[in-house]
KEDONU-394413 format. One record per residue (C-alpha): x, y negated, z; residue number from 1; residue in three letters. Coordinates in Angstrom, 1 decimal. Layout:
BEGIN
<r X="X" Y="Y" Z="Z" k="NUM" r="ALA"/>
...
This chain:
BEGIN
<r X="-4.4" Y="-2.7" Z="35.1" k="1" r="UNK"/>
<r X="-8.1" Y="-3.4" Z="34.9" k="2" r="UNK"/>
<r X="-10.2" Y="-0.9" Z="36.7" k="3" r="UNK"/>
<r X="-13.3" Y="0.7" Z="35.3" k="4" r="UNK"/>
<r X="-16.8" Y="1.0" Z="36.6" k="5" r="UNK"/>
<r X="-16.5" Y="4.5" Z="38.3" k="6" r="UNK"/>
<r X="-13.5" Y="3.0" Z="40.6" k="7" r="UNK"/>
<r X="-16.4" Y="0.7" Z="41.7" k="8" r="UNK"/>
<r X="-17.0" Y="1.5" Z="45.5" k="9" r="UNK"/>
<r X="-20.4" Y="2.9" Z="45.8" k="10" r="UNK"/>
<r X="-21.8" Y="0.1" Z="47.7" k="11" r="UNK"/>
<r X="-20.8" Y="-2.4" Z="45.3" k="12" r="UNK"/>
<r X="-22.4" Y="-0.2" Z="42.7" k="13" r="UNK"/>
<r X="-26.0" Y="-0.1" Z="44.5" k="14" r="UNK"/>
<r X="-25.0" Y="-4.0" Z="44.9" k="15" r="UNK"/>
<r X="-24.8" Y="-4.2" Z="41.3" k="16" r="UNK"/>
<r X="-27.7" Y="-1.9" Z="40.5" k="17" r="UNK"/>
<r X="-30.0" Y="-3.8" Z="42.8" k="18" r="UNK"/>
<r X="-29.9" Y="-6.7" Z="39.9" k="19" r="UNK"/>
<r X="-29.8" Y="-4.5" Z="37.2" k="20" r="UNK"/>
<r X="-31.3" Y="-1.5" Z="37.7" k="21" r="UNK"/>
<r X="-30.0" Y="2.1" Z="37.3" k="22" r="UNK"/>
<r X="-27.0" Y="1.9" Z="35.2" k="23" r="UNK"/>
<r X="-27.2" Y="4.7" Z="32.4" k="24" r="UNK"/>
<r X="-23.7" Y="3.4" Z="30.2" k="25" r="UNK"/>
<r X="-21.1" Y="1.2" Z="30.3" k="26" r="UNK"/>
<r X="-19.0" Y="-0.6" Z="27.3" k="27" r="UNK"/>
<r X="-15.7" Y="-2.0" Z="28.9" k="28" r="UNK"/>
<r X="-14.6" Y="-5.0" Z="27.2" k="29" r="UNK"/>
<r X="-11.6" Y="-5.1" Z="25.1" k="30" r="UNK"/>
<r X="-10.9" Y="-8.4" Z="26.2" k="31" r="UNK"/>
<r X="-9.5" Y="-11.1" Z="29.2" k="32" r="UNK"/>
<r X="-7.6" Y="-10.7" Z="32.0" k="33" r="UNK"/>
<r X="-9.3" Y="-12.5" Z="34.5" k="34" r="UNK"/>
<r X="-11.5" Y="-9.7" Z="36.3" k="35" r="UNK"/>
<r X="-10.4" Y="-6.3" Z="37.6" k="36" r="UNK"/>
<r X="-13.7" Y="-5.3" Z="36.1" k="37" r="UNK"/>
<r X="-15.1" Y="-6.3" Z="32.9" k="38" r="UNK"/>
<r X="-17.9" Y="-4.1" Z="31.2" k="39" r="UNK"/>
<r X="-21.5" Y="-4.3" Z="29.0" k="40" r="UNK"/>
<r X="-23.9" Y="-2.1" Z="31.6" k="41" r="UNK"/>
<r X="-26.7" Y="-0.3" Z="30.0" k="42" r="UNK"/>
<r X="-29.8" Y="0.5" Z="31.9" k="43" r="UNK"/>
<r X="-33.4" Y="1.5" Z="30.1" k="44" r="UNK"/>
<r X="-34.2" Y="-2.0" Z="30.1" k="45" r="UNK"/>
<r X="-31.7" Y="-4.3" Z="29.4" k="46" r="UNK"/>
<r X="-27.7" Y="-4.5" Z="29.2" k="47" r="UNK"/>
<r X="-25.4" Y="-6.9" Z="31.4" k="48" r="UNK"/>
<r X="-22.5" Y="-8.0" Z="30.9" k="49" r="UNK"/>
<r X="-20.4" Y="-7.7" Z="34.4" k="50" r="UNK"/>
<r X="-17.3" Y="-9.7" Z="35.3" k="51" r="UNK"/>
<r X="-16.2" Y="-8.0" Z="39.2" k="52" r="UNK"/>
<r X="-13.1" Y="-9.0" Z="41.1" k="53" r="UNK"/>
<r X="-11.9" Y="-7.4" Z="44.6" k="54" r="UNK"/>
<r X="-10.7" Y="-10.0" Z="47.6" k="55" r="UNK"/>
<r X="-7.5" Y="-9.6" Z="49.4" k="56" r="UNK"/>
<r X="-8.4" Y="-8.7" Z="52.3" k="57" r="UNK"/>
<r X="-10.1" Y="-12.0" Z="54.3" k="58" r="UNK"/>
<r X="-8.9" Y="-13.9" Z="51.3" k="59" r="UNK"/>
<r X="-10.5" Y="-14.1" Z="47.5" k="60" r="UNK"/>
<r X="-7.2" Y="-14.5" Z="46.0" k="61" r="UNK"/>
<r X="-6.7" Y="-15.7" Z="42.2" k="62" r="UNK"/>
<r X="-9.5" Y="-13.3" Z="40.4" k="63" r="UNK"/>
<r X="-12.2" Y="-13.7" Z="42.8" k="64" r="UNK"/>
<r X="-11.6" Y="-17.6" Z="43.0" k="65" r="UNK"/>
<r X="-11.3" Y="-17.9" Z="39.1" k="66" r="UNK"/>
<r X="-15.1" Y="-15.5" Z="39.4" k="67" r="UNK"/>
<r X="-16.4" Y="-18.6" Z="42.0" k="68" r="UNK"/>
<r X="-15.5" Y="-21.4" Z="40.0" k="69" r="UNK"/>
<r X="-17.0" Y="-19.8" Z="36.5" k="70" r="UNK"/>
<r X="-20.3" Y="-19.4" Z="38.8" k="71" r="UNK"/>
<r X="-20.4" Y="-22.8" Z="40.1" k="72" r="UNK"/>
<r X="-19.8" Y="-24.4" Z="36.3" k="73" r="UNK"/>
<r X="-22.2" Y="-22.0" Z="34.2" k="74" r="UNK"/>
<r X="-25.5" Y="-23.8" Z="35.2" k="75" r="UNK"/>
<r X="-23.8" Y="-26.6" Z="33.8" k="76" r="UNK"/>
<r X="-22.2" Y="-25.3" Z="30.5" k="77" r="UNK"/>
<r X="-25.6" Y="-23.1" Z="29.6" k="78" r="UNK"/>
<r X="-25.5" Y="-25.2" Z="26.3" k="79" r="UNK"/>
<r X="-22.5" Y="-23.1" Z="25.3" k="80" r="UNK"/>
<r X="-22.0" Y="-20.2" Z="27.4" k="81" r="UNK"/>
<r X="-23.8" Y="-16.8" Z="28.5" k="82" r="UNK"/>
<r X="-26.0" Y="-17.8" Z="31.6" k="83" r="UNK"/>
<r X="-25.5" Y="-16.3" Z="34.8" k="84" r="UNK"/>
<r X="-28.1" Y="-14.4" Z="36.3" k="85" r="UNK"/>
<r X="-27.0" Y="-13.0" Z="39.2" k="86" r="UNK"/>
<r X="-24.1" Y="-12.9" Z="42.1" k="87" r="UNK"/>
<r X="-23.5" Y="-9.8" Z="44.4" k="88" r="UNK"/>
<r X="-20.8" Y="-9.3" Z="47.3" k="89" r="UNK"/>
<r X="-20.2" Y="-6.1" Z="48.9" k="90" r="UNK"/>
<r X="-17.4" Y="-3.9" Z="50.0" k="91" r="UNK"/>
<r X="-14.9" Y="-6.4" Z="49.5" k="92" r="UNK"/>
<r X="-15.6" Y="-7.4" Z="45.8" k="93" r="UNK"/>
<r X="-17.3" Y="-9.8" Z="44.4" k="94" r="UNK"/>
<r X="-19.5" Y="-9.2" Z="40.7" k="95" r="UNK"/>
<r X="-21.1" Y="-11.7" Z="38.6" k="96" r="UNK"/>
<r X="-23.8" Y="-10.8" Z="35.9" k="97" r="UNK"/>
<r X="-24.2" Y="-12.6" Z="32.7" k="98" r="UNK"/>
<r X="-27.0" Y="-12.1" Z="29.8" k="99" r="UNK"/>
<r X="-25.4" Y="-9.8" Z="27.2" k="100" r="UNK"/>
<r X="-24.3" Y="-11.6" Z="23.8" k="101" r="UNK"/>
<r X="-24.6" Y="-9.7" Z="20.9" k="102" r="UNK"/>
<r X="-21.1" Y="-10.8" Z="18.7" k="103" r="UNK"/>
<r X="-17.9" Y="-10.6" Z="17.4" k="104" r="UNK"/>
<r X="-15.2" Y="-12.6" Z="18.4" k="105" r="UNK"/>
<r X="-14.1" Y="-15.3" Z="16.4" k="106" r="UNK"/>
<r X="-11.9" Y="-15.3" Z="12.9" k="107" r="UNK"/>
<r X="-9.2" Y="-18.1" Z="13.8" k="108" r="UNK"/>
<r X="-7.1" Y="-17.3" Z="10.3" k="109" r="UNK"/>
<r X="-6.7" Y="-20.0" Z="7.5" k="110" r="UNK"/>
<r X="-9.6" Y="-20.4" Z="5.6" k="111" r="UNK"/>
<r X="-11.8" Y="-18.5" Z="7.5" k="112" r="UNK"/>
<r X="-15.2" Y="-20.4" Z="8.2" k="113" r="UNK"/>
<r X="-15.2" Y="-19.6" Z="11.6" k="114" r="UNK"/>
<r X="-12.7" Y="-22.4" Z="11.5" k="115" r="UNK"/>
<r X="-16.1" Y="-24.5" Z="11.1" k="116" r="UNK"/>
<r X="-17.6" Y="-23.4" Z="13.9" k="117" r="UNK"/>
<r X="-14.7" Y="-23.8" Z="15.8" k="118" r="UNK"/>
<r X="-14.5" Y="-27.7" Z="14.5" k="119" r="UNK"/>
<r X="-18.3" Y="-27.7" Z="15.7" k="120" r="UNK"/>
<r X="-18.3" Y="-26.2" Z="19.3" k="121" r="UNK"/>
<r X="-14.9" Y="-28.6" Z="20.1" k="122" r="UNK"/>
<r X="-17.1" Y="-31.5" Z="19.3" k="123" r="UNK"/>
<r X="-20.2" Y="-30.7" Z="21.1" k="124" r="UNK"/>
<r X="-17.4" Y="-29.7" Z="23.8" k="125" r="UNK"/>
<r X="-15.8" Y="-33.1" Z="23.7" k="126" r="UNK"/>
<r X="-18.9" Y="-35.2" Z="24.1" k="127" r="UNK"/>
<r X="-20.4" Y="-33.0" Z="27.3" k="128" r="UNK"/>
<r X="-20.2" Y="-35.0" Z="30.5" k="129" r="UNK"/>
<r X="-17.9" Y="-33.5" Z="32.9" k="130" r="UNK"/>
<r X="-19.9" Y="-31.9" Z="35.9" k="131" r="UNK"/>
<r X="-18.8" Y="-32.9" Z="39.7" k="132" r="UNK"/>
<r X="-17.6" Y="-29.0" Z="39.9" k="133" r="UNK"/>
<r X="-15.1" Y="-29.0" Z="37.6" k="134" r="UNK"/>
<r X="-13.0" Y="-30.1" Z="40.6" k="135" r="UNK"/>
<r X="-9.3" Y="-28.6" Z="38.8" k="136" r="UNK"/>
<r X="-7.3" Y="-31.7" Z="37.1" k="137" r="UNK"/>
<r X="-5.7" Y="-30.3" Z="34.3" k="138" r="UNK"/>
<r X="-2.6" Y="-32.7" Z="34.7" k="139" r="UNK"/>
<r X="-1.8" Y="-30.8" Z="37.6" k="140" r="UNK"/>
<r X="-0.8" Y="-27.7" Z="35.2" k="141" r="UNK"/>
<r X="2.0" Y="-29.6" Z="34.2" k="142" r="UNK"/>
<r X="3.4" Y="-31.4" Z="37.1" k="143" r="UNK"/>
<r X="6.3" Y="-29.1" Z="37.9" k="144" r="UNK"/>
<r X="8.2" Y="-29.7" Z="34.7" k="145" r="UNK"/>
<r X="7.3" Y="-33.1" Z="33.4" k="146" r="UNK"/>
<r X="8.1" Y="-36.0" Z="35.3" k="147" r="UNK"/>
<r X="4.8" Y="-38.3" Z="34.5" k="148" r="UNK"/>
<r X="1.8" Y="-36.5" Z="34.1" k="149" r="UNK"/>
<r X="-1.3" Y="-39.3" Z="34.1" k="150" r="UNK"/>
<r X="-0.9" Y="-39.5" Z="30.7" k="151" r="UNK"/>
<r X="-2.9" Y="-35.8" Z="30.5" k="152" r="UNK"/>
<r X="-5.5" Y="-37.4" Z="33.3" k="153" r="UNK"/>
<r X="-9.1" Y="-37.9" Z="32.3" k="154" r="UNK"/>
<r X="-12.8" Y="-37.1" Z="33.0" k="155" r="UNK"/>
<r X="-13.8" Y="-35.1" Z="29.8" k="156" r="UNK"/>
<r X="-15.0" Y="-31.3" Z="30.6" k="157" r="UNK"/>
<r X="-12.2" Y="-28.7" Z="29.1" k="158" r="UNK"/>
<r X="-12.6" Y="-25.3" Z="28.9" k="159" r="UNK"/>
<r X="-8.7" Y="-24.6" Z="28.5" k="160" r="UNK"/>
<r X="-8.5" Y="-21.8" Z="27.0" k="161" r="UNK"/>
<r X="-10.7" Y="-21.7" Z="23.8" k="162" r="UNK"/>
<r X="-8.8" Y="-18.8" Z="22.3" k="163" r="UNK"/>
<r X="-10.6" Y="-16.5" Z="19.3" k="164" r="UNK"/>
<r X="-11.3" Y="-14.2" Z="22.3" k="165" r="UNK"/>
<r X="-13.3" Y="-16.4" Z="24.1" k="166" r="UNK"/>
<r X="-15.6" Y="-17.7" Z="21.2" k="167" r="UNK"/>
<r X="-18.1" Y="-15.2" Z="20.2" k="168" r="UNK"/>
<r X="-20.3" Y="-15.5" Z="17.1" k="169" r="UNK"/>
<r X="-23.7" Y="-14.2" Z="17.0" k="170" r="UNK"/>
<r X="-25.1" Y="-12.8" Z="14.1" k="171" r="UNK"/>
<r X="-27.2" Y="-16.0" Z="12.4" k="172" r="UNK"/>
<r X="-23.8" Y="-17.5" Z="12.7" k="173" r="UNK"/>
<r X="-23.9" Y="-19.4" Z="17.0" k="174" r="UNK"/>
<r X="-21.4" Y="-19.8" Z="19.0" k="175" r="UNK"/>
<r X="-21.0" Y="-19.0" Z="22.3" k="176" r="UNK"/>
<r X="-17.8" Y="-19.8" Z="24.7" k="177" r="UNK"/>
<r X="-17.2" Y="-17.4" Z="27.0" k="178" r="UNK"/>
<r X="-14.6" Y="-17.2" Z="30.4" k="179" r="UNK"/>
<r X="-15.0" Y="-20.5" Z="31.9" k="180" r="UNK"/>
<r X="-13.0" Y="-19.5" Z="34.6" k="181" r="UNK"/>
<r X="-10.0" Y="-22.3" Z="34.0" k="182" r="UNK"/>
<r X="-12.5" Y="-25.1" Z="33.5" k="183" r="UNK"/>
<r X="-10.6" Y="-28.5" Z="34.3" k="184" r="UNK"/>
<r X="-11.5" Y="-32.4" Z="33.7" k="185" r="UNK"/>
<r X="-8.6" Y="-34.5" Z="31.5" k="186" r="UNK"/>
<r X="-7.9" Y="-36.2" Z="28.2" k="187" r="UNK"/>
<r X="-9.7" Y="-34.8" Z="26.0" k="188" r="UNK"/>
<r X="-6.8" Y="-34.4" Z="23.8" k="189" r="UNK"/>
<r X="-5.7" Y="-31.9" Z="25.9" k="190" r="UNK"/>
<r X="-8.4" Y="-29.2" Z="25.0" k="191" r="UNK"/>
<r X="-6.7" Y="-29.9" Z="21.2" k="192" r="UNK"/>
<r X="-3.4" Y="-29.0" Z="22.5" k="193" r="UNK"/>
<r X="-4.1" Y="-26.0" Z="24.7" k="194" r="UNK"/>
<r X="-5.5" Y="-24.6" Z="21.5" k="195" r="UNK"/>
<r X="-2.4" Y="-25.3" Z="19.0" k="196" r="UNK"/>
<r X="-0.9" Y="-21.8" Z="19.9" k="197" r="UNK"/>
<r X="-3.8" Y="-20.1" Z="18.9" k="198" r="UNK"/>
<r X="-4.0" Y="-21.2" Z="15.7" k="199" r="UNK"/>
<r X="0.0" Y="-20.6" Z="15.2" k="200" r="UNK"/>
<r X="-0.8" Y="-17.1" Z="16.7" k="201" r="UNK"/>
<r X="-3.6" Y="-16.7" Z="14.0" k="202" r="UNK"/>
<r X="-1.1" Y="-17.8" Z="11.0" k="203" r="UNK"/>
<r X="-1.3" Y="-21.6" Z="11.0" k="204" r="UNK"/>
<r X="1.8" Y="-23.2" Z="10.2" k="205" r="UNK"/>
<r X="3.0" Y="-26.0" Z="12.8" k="206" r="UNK"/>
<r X="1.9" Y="-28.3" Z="9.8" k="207" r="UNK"/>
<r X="-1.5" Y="-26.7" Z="9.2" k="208" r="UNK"/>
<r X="-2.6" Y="-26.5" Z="12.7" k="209" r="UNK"/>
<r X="-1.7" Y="-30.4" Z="12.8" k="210" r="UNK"/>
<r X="-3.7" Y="-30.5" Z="9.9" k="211" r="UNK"/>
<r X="-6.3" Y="-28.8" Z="11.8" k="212" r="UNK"/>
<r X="-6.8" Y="-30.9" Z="14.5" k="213" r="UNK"/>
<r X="-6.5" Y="-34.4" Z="13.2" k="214" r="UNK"/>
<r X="-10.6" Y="-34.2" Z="12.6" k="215" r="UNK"/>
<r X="-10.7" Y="-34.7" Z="16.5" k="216" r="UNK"/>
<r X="-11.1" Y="-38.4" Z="17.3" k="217" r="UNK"/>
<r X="-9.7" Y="-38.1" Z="20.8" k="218" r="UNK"/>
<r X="-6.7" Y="-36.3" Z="19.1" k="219" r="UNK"/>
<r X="-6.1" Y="-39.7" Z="16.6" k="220" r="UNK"/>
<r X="-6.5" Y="-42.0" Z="18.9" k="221" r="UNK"/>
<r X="-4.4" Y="-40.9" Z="21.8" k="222" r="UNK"/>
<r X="-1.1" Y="-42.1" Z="21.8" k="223" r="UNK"/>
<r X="1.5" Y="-40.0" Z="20.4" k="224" r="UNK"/>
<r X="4.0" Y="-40.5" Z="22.7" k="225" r="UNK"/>
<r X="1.9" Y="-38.7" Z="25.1" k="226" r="UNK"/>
<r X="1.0" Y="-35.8" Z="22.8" k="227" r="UNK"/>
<r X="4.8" Y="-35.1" Z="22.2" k="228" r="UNK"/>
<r X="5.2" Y="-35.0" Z="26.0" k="229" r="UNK"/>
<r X="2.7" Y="-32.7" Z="26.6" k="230" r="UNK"/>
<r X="4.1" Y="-30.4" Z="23.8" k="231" r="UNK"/>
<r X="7.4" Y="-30.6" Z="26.2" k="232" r="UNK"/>
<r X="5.5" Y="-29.9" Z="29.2" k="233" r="UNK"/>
<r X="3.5" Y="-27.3" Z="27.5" k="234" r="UNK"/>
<r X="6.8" Y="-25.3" Z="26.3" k="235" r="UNK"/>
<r X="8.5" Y="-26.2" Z="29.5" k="236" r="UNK"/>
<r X="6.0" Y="-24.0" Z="31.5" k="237" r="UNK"/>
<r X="5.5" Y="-21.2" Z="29.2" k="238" r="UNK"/>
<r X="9.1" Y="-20.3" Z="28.9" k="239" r="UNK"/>
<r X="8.9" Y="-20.5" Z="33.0" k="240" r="UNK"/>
<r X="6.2" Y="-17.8" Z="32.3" k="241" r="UNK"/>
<r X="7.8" Y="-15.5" Z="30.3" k="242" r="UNK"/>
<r X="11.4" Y="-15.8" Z="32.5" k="243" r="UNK"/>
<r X="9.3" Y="-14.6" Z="35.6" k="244" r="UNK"/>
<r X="6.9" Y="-12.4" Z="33.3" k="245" r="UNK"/>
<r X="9.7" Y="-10.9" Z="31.0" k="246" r="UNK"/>
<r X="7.6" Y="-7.5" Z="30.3" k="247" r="UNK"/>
<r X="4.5" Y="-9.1" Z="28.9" k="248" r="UNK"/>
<r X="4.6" Y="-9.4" Z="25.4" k="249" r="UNK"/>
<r X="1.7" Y="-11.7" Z="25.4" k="250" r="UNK"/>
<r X="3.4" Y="-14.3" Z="27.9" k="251" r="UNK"/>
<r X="6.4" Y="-14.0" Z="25.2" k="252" r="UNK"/>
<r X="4.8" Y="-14.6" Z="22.4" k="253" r="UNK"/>
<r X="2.9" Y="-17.5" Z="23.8" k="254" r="UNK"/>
<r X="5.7" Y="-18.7" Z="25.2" k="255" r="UNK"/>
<r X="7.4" Y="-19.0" Z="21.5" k="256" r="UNK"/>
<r X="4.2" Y="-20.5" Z="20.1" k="257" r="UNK"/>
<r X="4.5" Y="-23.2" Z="23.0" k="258" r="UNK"/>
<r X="8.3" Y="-23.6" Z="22.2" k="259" r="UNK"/>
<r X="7.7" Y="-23.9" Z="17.8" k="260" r="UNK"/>
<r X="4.9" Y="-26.5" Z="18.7" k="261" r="UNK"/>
<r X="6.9" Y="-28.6" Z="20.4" k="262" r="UNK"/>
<r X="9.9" Y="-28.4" Z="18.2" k="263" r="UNK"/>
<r X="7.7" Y="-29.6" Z="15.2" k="264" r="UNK"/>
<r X="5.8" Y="-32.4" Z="17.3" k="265" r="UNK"/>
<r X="9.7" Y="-33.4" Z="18.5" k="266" r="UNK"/>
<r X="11.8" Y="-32.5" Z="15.8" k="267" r="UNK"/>
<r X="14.6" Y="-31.0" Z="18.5" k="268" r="UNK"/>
<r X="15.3" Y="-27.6" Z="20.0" k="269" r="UNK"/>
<r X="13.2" Y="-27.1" Z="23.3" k="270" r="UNK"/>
C-alpha cells in the first residue's frame, strides 16, 4: 500500500520543503510501484514531482535502493528523462525531487501513433552509450531458470521496463521516459523483449507485436535461437512470480502475457 504525503514524518516534510518550498497541494500519482510515496507537490512557485522511500531500519532495502540507483543514472539519461534536482534524507526515508512533466501517458494500442514515438525513443534508447553506473547486468534476471544466460549479456543502456506508464507524452507531442529505477546494461535485444508483454497487454496479437518489433536492427540481427530462449526464461520467471505472488492480478496477468509470448516464439506449451 503506498502511503501518502501526510504519513510523511514531519521532519522528512521540512526535509522536503527545504527544496521546495512550503507545500500548498499535492497530486498523488496513479502510477508505479516503486516508492512508498509518489506525488506532484504544489507550492506558489513551482510543482515537484516526489518519488520517497522509507529504509529498514540500518538497511535501505529494495525501494530505497531502486530510489539510489534512479539518482546515480538520471544525470546521465537527462536526454530522455525528468532531471533530478534534488536528494533529501531524514527520519529514516529517503525523497528524490524531479522537474514536473506536464503529460499523459502513452497510447500503446494498434494503430495509435504513439506507437511512432515509441519506435523513436527505442532507437534513440538503443544508440545511448551505457554509463559506468548502470552496474545491474540484466542476464542476471534470468539466471535462476535458464541454464546459459550470456546470450542476454551486452553493454547497451536498458531501461527494462518501458511500459505505457512509464512514457509520458508532452503536449507538442515529446517523450519523456520516466522510472529508471531497473536500469541494467545487455543485448540490446533484450529492451525489445521486456516490452513484448506490453504490447500484448495493449491488444497486440503475438503476430502483430512481432510485427512491431522487427523495425529494431538489434532485434533482426540477433540470433533467434537466443530470442526463443529468452522468451523461455522470461515465462519461466514470471509464472515463479505469480506462484509466490498469487493475489496480484497484475503479476497474473503478466505472467500469461510472458507464457503466450513464448508459446508463439516456440510453438509449444510453456
Amino acid at each position: 500500500m503506498r502511503s501518502t504525503w501526510t504519513d510523511l514524518p514531519t521532519e522528512v516534510r521540512d526535509a522536503v520543503q527545504a527544496h521546495t518550498g512550503e507545500v500548498t497541494g499535492i497530486d498523488p500519482a496513479p502510477a508505479g510501484n516503486h516508492a512508498e510515496i509518489a506525488v506532484t507537490l504544489h507550492t506558489t512557485t513551482a510543482r515537484t514531482f516526489i518519488k520517497a522511500a522509507r529504509k529498514l531500519g540500518d538497511q535501505d532495502g529494495a525501494e530505497v535502493w531502486s530510489l539510489r540507483n534512479e539518482a546515480a543514472i538520471n544525470p546521465h539519461v537527462t536526454v530522455f528523462a525528468p532531471r533530478l534536482l534534488w536528494q533529501a534524507e531524514a527520519g529514516g526515508w529517503l525523497a528524490l525531487g524531479f522537474e514536473h512533466v506536464d503529460g499523459r501517458h502513452a497510447d500503446f494500442t494498434p494503430g495509435s501513433p504513439d506507437l511512432e514515438i515509441l519506435a523513436k525513443t527505442l532507437q534513440s534508447l538503443q544508440t545511448t552509450p551505457c554509463p559506468d553506473e548502470v552496474r545491474m547486468r540484466v542476464e542476471r534476471r534470468w539466471a535462476p531458470v535458464a541454464e546459459d544466460v550470456t546470450p542476454m549479456a551486452g553493454n547497451a543502456l536498458l531501461h527494462t521496463d518501458l511500459n505505457s506508464d512509464n512514457l509520458l507524452i508532452t503536449p507538442d507531442g515529446q517523450a519523456r521516459v520516466v522510472d529508471w529505477a531497473f536500469a541494467a546494461r545487455g543485448a540490446a535485444w533484450v529492451e525489445l523483449g521486456v516490452l513484448t508483454p506490453w504490447l500484448l497487454k495493449a491488444g497486440h496479437t503475438p503476430a502483430g507485436a512481432a510485427d512491431w518489433i522487427s523495425q529494431f536492427t538489434s532485434w533482426t540481427a540477433a540470433d533467434p535461437a537466443h530470442i526463443d530462449l529468452f522468451s523461455q526464461a522470461f515465462a519461466a520467471r514470471w509464472a515463479q512470480h505469480a506462484a509466490r505472488l498469487a493475489p496480484e492480478a497484475w503479476v497474473t496477468l503478466h505472467a500469461d502475457l510472458t507464457r503466450r509470448w513464448a508459446e508463439h516464439r516456440t510453438g509449444r506449451p510453456s
